[in-house]
PASE-211900 format. One record per residue: residue in one letter; z, y, x of N, C-alpha, C, O in turn. Coordinates in steps of 0.1 Angstrom, whole numbers, plus 5000, padded with zeros to 4 digits. Layout:
BEGIN
AZYXZYXZYXZYX
...
END
This chain:
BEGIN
X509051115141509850995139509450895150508350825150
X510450895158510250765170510750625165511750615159
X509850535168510350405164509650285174508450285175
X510650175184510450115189509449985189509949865190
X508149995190507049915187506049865199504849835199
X506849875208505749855217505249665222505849575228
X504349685219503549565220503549515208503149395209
X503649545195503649445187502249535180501649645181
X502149405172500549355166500549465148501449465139
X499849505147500149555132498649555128497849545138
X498249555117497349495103497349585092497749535081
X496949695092496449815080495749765068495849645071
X495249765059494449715052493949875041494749965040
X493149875037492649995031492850135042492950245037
X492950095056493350225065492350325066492850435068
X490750315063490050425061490750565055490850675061
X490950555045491650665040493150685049493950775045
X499450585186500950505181501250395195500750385206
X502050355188502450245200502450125194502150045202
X502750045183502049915181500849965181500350085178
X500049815185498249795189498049755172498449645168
X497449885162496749855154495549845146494749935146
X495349745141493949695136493749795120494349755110
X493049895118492849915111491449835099490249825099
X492149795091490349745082490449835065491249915060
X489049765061488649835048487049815045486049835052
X487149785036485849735029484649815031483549755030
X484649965035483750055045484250045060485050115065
X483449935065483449925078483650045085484650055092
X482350175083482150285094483250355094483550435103
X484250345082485150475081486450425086487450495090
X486350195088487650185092487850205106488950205112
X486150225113486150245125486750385131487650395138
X485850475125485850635122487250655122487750745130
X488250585114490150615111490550555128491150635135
X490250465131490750395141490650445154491350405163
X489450545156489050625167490050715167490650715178
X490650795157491250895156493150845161494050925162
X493150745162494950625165494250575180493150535183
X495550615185495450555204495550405201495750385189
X495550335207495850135209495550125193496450135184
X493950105188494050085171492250075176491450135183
X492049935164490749945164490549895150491449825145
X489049935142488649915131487649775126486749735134
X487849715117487049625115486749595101487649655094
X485749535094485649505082486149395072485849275072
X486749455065487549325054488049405041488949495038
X486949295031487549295016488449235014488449125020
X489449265006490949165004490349095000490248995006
X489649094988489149054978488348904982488348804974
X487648904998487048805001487948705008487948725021
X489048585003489048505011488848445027489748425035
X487648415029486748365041486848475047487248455059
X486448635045486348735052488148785060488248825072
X489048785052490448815052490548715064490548765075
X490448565064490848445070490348505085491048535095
X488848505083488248545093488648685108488348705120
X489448745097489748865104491048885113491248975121
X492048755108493348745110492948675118493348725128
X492148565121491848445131491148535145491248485156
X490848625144490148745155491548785158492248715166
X492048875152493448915156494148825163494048865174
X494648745163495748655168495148585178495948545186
X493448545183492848495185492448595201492048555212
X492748705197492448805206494148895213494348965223
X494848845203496248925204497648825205498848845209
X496948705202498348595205498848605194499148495189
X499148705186500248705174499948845165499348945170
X500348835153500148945144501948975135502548905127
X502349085140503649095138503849215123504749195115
X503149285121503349395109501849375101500849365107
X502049375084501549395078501649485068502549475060
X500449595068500949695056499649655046498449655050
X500149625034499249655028498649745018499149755007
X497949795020497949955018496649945005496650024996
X495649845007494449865001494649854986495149754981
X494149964977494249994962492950074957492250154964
X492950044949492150134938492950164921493650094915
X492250274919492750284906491150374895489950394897
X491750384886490450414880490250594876491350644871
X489450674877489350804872488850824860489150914854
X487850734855486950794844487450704831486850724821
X488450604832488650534821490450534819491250454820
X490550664815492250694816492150704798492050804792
X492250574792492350574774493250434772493350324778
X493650484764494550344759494450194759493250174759
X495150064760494549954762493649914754492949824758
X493649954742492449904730491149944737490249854737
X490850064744489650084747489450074764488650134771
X490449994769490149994782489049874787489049764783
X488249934795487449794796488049664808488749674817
X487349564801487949454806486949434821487649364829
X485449474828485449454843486049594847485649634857
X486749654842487849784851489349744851490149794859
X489549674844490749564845490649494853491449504863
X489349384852489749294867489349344879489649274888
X488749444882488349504899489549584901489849604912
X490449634888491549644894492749564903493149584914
X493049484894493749344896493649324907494649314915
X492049284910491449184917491649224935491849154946
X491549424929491849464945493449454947494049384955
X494049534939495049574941496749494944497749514951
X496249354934497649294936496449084938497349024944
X495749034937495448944942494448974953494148884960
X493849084957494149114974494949094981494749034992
X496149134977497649194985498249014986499148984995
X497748914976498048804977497448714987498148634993
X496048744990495548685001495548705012495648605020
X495448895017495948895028497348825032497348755042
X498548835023499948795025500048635030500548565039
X499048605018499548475022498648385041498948305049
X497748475039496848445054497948475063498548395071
X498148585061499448625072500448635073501048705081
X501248545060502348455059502448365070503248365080
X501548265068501448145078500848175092500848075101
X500448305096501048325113502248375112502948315120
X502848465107504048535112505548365108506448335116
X505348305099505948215098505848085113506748015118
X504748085117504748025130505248065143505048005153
X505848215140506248285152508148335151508848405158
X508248275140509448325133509648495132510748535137
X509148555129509048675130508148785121506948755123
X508248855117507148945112508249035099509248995094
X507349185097507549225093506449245079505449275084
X506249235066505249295055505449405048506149395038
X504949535051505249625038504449645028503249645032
X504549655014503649595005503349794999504449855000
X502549854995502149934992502549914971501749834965
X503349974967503250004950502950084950502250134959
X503550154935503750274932504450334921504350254912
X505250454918505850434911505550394897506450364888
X503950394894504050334882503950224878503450184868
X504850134892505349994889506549994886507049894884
X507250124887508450134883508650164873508850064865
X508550324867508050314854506750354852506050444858
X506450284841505450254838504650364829505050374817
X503550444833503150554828501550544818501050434818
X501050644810499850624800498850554805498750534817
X498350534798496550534799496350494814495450544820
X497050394821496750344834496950184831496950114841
X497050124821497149974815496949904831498049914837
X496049864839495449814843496349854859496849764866
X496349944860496849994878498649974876499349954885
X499249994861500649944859500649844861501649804867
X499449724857500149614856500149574872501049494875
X499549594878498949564894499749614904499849554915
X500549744901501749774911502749724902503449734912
X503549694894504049604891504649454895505649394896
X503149434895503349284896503449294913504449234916
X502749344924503149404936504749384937505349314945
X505249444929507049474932507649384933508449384942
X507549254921508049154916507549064930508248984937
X506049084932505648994943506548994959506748894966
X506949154959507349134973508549074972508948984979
X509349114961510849054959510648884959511648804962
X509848844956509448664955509048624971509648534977
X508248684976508348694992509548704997510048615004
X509748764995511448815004512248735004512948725014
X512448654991513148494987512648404994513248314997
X511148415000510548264996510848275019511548195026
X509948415023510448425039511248495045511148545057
X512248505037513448585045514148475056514848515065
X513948335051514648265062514148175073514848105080
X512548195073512248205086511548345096510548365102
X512848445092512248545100511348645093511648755098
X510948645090510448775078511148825070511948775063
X510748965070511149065061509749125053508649135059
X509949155040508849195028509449275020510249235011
X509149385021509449485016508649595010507549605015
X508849694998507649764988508249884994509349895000
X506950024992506850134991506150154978505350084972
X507150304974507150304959506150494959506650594956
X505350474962505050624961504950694947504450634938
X505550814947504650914934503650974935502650914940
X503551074933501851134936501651244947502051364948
X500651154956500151184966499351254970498251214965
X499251334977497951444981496851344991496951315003
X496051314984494951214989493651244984493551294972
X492651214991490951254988491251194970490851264960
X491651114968491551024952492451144947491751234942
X493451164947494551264939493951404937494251484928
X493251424947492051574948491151564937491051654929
X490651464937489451474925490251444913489351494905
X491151404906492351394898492251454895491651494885
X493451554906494551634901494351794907494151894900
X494551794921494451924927493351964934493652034943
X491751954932491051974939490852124923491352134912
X489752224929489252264920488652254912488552354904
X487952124909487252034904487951924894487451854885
X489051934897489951764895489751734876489851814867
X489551634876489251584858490551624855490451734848
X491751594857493151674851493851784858495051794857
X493051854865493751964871494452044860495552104863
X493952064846494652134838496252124833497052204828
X496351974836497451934835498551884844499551824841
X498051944856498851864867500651934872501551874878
X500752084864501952164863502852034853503851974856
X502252024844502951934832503451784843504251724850
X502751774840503051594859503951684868505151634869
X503851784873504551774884506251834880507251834887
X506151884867507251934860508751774863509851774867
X508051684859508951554862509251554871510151474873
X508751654886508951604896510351694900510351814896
X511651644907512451764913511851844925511751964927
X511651764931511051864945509751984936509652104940
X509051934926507952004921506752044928506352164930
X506251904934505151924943504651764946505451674944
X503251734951503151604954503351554966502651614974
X504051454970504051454984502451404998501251395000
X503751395005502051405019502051235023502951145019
X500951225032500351085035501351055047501650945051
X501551155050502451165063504151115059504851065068
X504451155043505851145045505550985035506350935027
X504550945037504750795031504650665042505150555041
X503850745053503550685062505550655065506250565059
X506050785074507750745076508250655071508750565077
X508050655057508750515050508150405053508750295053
X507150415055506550255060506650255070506550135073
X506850335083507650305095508850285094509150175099
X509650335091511250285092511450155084512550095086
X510650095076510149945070510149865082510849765084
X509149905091508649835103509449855115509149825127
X510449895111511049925124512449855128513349835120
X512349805142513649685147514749795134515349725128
X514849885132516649955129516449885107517149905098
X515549825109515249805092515349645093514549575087
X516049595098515949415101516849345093516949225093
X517849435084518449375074518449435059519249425049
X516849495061516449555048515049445046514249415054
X515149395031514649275026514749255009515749235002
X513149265005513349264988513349404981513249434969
X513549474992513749634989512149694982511049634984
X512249814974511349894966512250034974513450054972
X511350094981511950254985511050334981510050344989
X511050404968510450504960510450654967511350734968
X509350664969509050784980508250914973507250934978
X508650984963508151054947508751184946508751244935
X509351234957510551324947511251344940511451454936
X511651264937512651214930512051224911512351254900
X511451184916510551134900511151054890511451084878
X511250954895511950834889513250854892513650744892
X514350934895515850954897516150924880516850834876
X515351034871515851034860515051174852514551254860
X515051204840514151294832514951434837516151464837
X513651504843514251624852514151734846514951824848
X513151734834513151864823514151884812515151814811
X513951974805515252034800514651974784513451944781
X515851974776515151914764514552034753513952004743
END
C-alpha cells in the first residue's frame, strides 16, 4: 500500500511493539530504539504518556528539530492478563494503570499535539481503540471502559478540530496476533488458549488478524486520499462486530 507522505512529521506512541520521518516512542526506551532501527527516516525516543512533562518534552524535540509534527498515532495501551474476573473483584490499582495508560495518556499526548498541529492548520490524529469499545465484552471492566471512552474521545476531537485543519479519527481493532495476544491466546502457553476456537467462532473470517493489516488502516487514516474522513471508528476485526456470526 503506497501512500503519499513525503516529508511529513509522524509521532508513534507505544511503537516498540517509510517515507514520512517517524519518531517512534514507548516507555522502554531500548526497544523504541531497537523498532526504530528496523524503519528507514524513523528514530526512537523515550516517553510515558502517562508523564505530562516527559510527553511536553518530547513534542518540543520534535518540532524543535523538525519545524512541525503532522501525524499522530496513538497506539500506546495496555490491558490486563491475570485479572480477567468480574467488576466485583476487579482490583481498583488495575483499573487505574489501565485508565491511566490507555485513554488519559491518549489525552495528553493529544492535547500536547493538538496545539502544534492547530498552529500549522493541519494535521492528521489516529487514535488506536478496540473493538471492545464497540461492544463491550466480559471480564475486561477496566480495558472496556478505556477504549470506549477513546471512541467517544476521538468523535469530541473531531468536533472540537475539524475546523482548523485536523482530522481525528479511531481504529477499531479485534484480535490481533501480537507478543500480548500470544501469551493470551495463541502461544502454546497462552492462559486461554483453550478457548480461543470459541472467540474466534464470532469471528467471520475465523482467524485473528495481523499487525500489518491494522497498520493499512492507519495509513489510509493518514493519508492526503482520507481528508474528508473525520469522527470516523474503522473496525478492523473480521467482521466481528458485523453482527452474531454463529448459528443458534
Amino acid at each position: 500500500m503506497k501512500v503519499e507522505l513525503t516529508n511529513r512529521i509522524a509521532l508513534v506512541t507505544g511503537a516498540a511493539r517509510g517515507i514520512a520521518h517517524v519518531c517512534y516512542s514507548d516507555v522502554d526506551a531500548s526497544a523504541a530504539h531497537e523498532a526504530a532501527g528496523r524503519t528507514a527516516n524513523a528514530w526512537g525516543v523515550e516517553m510515558n504518556v502517562t508523564d505530562e512533562r516527559q510527553v511536553q518534552s518530547v513534542i518540543d524535540q520534535i518540532v524543535r528539530e523538525h519545524g512541525r509534527l503532522d501525524i499522530l498515532v496513538n497506539n500506546a495501551g495496555v490491558n490486563t492478563f491475570h485479572h480477567r474476573v468480574p467488576i466485583d473483584q476487579f482490583p481498583l490499582d488495575e483499573w487505574e494503570r489501565i485508565l491511566r495508560v490507555d485513554l488519559t495518556g491518549l489525552y495528553l499526548v493529544s492535547s500536547a499535539v493538538g496545539r502544534v498541529m492547530r498552529s500549522q492548520d493541519w494535521g492528521r490524529i489516529i487514535n488506536i481503540s478496540s473493538i471492545a469499545g464497540v461492544v463491550p465484552l466480559r471480564l475486561q471492566c477496566a480495558f472496556v471502559a478505556a477504549k470506549a471512552g477513546v471512541i467517544n474521545l476521538t468523535r469530541a476531537m473531531a468536533l472540537e478540530l475539524g475546523r482548523e485543519g485536523l482530522t481525528v479519527n479511531a481504529v477499531a481493532p479485534g484480535s490481533t496476533l501480537t507478543e500480548g495476544t500470544r501469551q493470551l491466546f495463541y502461544g502454546e502457553d497462552g492462559l486461554f488458549r483453550a478457548s480461543v476456537q470459541q472467540m474466534l467462532a464470532h469471528v467471520p473470517l475465523a482467524r485473528p488478524g495481523t499487525t500489518q493489516e491494522i497498520a493499512y488502516a492507519v495509513l489510509f487514516l493518514a493519508a492526503p486520499e482520507a481528508s474528508y474522513v473525520n469522527g470516523a471508528v474503522l473496525t478492523v476485526d473480521g467482521g466481528w462486530t458485523a453482527g452474531y456470526a454463529r448459528e443458534f
